[in-house]
C-alpha positions as CSV (number, residue, x, y, z in Angstrom):
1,X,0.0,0.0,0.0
2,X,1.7,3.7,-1.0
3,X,1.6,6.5,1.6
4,X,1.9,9.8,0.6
5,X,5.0,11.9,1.9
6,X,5.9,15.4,1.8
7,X,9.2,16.0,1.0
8,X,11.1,19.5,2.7
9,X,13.1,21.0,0.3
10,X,17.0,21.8,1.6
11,X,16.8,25.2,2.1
12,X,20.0,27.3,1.6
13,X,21.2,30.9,2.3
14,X,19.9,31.9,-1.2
15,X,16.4,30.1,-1.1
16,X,16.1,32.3,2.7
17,X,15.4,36.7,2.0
18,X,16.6,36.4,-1.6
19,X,18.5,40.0,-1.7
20,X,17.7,42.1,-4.9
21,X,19.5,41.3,-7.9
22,X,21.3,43.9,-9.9
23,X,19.5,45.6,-13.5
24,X,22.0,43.4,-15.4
25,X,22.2,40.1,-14.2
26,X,19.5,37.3,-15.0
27,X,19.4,35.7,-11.6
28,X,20.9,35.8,-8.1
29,X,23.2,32.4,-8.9
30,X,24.8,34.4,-11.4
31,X,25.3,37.4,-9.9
32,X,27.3,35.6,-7.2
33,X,28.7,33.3,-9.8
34,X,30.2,37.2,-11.0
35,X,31.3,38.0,-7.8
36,X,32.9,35.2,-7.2
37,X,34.9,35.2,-10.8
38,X,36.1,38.6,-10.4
39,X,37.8,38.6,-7.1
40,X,39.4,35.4,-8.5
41,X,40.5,37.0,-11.3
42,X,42.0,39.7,-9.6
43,X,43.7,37.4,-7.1
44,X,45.7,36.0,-9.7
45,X,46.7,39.3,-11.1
46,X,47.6,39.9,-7.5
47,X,49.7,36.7,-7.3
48,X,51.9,37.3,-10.6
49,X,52.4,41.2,-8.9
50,X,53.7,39.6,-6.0
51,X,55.1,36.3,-7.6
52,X,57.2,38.7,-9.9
53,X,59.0,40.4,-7.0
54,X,59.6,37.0,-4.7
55,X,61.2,35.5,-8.2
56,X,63.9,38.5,-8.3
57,X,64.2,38.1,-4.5
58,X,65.2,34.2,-5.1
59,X,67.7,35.2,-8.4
60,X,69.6,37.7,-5.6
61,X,69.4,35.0,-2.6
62,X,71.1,32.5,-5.1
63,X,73.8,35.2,-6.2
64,X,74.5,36.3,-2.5
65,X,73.6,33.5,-0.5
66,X,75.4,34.6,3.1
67,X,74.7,38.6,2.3
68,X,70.7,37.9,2.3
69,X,72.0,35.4,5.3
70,X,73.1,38.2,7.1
71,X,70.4,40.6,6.6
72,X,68.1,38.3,7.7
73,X,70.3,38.2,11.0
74,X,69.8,41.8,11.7
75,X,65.7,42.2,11.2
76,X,63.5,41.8,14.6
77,X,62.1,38.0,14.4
78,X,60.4,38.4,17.4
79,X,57.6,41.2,15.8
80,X,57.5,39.1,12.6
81,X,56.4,36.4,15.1
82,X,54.0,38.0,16.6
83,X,52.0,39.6,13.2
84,X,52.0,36.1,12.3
85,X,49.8,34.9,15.0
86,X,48.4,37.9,14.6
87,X,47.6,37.5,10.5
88,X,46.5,34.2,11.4
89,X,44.2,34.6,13.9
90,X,42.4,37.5,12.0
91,X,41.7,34.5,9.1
92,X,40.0,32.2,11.7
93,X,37.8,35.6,12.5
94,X,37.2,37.2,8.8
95,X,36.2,33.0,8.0
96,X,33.8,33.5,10.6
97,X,32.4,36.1,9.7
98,X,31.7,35.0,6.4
99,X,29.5,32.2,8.1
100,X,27.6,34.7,10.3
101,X,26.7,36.6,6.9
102,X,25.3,33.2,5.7
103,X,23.3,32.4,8.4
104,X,21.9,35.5,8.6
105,X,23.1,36.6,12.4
106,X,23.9,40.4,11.7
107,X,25.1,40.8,15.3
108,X,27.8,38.0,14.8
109,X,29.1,39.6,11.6
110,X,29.5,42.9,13.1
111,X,31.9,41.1,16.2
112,X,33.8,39.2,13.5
113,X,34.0,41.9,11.2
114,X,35.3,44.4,13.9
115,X,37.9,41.8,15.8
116,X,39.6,41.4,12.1
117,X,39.9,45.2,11.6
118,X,41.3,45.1,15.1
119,X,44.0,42.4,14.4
120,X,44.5,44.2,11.3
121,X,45.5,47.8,13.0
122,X,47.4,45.8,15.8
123,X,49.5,43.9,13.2
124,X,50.1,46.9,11.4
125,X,51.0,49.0,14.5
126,X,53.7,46.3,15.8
127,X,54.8,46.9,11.8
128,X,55.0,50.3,12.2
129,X,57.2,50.3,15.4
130,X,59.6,47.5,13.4
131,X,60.3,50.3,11.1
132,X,61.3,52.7,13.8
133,X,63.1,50.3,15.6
134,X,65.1,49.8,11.6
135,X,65.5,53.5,10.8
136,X,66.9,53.9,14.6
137,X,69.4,51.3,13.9
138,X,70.2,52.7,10.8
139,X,69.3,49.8,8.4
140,X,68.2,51.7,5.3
141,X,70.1,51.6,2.0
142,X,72.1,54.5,1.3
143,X,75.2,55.7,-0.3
144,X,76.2,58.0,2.4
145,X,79.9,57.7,3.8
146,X,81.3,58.7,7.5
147,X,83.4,61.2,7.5
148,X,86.8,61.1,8.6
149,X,86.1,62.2,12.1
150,X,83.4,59.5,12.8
151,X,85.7,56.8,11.5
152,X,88.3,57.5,14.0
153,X,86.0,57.9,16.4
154,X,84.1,54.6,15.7
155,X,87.5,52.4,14.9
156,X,88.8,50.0,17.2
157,X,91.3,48.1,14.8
158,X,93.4,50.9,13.4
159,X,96.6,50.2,12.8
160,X,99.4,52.4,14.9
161,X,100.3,55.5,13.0
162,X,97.8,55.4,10.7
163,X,96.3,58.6,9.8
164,X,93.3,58.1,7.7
165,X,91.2,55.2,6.9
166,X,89.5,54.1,4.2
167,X,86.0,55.1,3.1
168,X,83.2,53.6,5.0
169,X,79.4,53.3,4.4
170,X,77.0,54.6,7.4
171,X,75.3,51.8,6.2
172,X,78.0,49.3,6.6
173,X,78.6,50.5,9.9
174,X,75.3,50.7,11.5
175,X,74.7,46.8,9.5
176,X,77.8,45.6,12.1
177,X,76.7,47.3,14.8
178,X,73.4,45.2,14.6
179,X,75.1,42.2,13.5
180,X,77.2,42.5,16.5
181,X,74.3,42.5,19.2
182,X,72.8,39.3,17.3
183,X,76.4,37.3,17.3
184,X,76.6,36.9,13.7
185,X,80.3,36.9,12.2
186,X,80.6,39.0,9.3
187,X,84.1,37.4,8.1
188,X,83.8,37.4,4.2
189,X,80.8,38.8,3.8
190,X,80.3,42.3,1.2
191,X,78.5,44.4,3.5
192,X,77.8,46.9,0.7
193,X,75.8,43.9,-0.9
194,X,73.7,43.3,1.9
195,X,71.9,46.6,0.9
196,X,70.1,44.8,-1.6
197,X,68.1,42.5,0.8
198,X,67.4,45.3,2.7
199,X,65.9,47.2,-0.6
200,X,63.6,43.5,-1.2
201,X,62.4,43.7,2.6
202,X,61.1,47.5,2.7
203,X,59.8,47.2,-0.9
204,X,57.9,43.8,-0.4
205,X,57.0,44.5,3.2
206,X,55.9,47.8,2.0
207,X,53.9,46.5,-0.4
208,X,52.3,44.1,2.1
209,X,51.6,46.9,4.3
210,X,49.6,48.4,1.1
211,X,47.5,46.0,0.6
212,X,46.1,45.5,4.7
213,X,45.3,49.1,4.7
214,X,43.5,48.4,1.6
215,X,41.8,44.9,3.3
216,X,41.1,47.0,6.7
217,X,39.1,50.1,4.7
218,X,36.8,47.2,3.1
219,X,36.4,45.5,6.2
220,X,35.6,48.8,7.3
221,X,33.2,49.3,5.0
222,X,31.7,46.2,5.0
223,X,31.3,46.9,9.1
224,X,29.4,50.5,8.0
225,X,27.1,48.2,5.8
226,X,26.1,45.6,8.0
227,X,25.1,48.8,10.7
228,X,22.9,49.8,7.6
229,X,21.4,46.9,7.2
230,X,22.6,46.0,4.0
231,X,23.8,42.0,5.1
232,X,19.7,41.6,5.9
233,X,19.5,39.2,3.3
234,X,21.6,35.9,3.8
235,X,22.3,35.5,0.4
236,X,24.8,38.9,0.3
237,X,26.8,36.6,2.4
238,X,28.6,36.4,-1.2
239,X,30.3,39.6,-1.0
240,X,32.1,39.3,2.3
241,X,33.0,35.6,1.1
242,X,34.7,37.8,-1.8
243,X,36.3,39.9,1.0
244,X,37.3,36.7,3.1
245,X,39.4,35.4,0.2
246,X,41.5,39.2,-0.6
247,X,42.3,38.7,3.2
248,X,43.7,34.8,3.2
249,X,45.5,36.1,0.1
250,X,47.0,38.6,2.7
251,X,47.7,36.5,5.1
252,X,49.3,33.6,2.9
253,X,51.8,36.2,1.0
254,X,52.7,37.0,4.7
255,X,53.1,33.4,5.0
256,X,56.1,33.1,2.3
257,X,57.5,36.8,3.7
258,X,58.1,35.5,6.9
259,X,60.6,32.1,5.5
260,X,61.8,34.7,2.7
261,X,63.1,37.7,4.5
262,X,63.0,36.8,8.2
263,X,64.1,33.3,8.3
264,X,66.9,33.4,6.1
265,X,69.5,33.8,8.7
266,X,69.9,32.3,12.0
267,X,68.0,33.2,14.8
268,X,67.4,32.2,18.4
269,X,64.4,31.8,20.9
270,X,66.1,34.5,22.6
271,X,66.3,37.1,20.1
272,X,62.3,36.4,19.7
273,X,61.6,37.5,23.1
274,X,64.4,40.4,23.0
275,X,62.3,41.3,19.8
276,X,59.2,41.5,21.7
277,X,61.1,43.6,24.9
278,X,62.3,46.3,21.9
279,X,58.5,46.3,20.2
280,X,57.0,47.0,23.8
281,X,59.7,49.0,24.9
282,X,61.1,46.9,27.6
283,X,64.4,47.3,26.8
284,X,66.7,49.3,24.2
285,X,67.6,48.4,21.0
């Protein structure tokens, strides 16, 4: 004998408050469909801007192996440390978002949305106080010599009698200064050369820094949206999935940064906490 059963339909995000779909698209699907292509699309433009600059980084590291070694020795692993925890946390909270959007709990995406723009500013603060700790060191490509008077005053190895030295980059000198404090020997090593990692690190940190300003104003935005009531239908969830993925791109081309320029010389646990001491202003650099 055949019963009768009603069947329930799954219902998803886009079957719940369908959100208005825009003049020239023929359906919802494929206005997310678009949404979804373009920031794809854009991600790999992103990835051959930022593939081009890591693949002259690696032609340089081959060509001076210890001089990128040695530049690596002087940068402050123990704030690249902590903006990695930092980056990576913020992907947990910008993935949860996303799913508060999709389920349709506005409150939810409003806490997600604003504890990423907070990791954001905090990672980019802790980067911000790296750079001051590098410019007070003195670890910025230049051409500029010591004069005469600040060689004497500086030398500890000149020879009796002698009355002049040679001609000495401010560079040179503030990059042994720093390698001195982190025990790394400089014996054959072209300290001039070591310029050039420094000009890869400010250029493609730089360039990171760019693009989280640029990831914190959206998230930004998308926070002012979600007050306005625009995330009121579920299926917009689309758009901050969109978002979601420009961050993780973020956070993964921190990801190769961190090997590339920080780990490429030695380090120890207890420069990682001296680090920390300098970015807090515990101690000195």
């Amino acid at each position: 004998m055949a019963t009768n059963a009603t069947v329930t339909p799954t219902t998803t995000s886009e079957d719940v408050g369908p959100a208005p779909v825009g003049h020239h698209f023929y359906s919802l699907r494929q206005q997310q469909d678009s949404v979804r292509l373009g920031i794809w699309l854009f991600l790999v433009t992103e990835l051959l801007f930022f593939g081009g600059a890591m693949c002259a980084y690696t032609a340089y590291r081959i060509w001076f192996p210890r001089e990128f070694e040695a530049g690596s020795a002087a940068l402050n692993v123990g704030i690249a440390t902590l903006n990695t925890f930092l980056l990576l946390t913020s992907s947990l909270t910008v993935t949860l978002a996303v799913r508060a959007c999709y389920d349709g709990n506005q409150k939810a995406l409003a806490k997600w949305l604003a504890l990423t723009i907070t990791l954001g500013l905090v990672f980019l603060g802790f980067k911000a106080r790296e750079y001051q700790l590098d410019f007070a060191e003195g670890l910025v490509p230049s051409k500029r010599l010591m004069t005469a008077d600040q060689q004497l005053g500086h030398s500890s190895i000149l020879e009796e009698g002698a009355s002049q030295v040679a001609p000495k980059y401010v560079f040179v000198h503030n990059l042994e200064e720093a390698l001195h404090k982190a025990g790394y020997k400089t014996e054959g090593i072209d300290l001039v050369r070591v310029q050039l990692f420094f000009m890869f690190y400010y250029i493609m940190t730089g360039l990171h820094v760019v693009h989280m300003i640029v990831g914190i104003g959206l998230l930004i935005w998308q926070l002012v949206l979600t007050k306005l009531g625009f995330f009121k239908y579920p299926a917009r969830y689309v758009y901050v999935e969109a978002l979601s993925l420009y961050w993780h791109f973020v956070d993964i081309v921190w990801i190769f940064l961190l090997p590339l320029l920080y780990l490429a010389g030695p380090h120890s646990a207890g420069q990682v906490i001296t680090g920390l001491q300098q970015a807090l202003g515990m101690v000195s650099h």
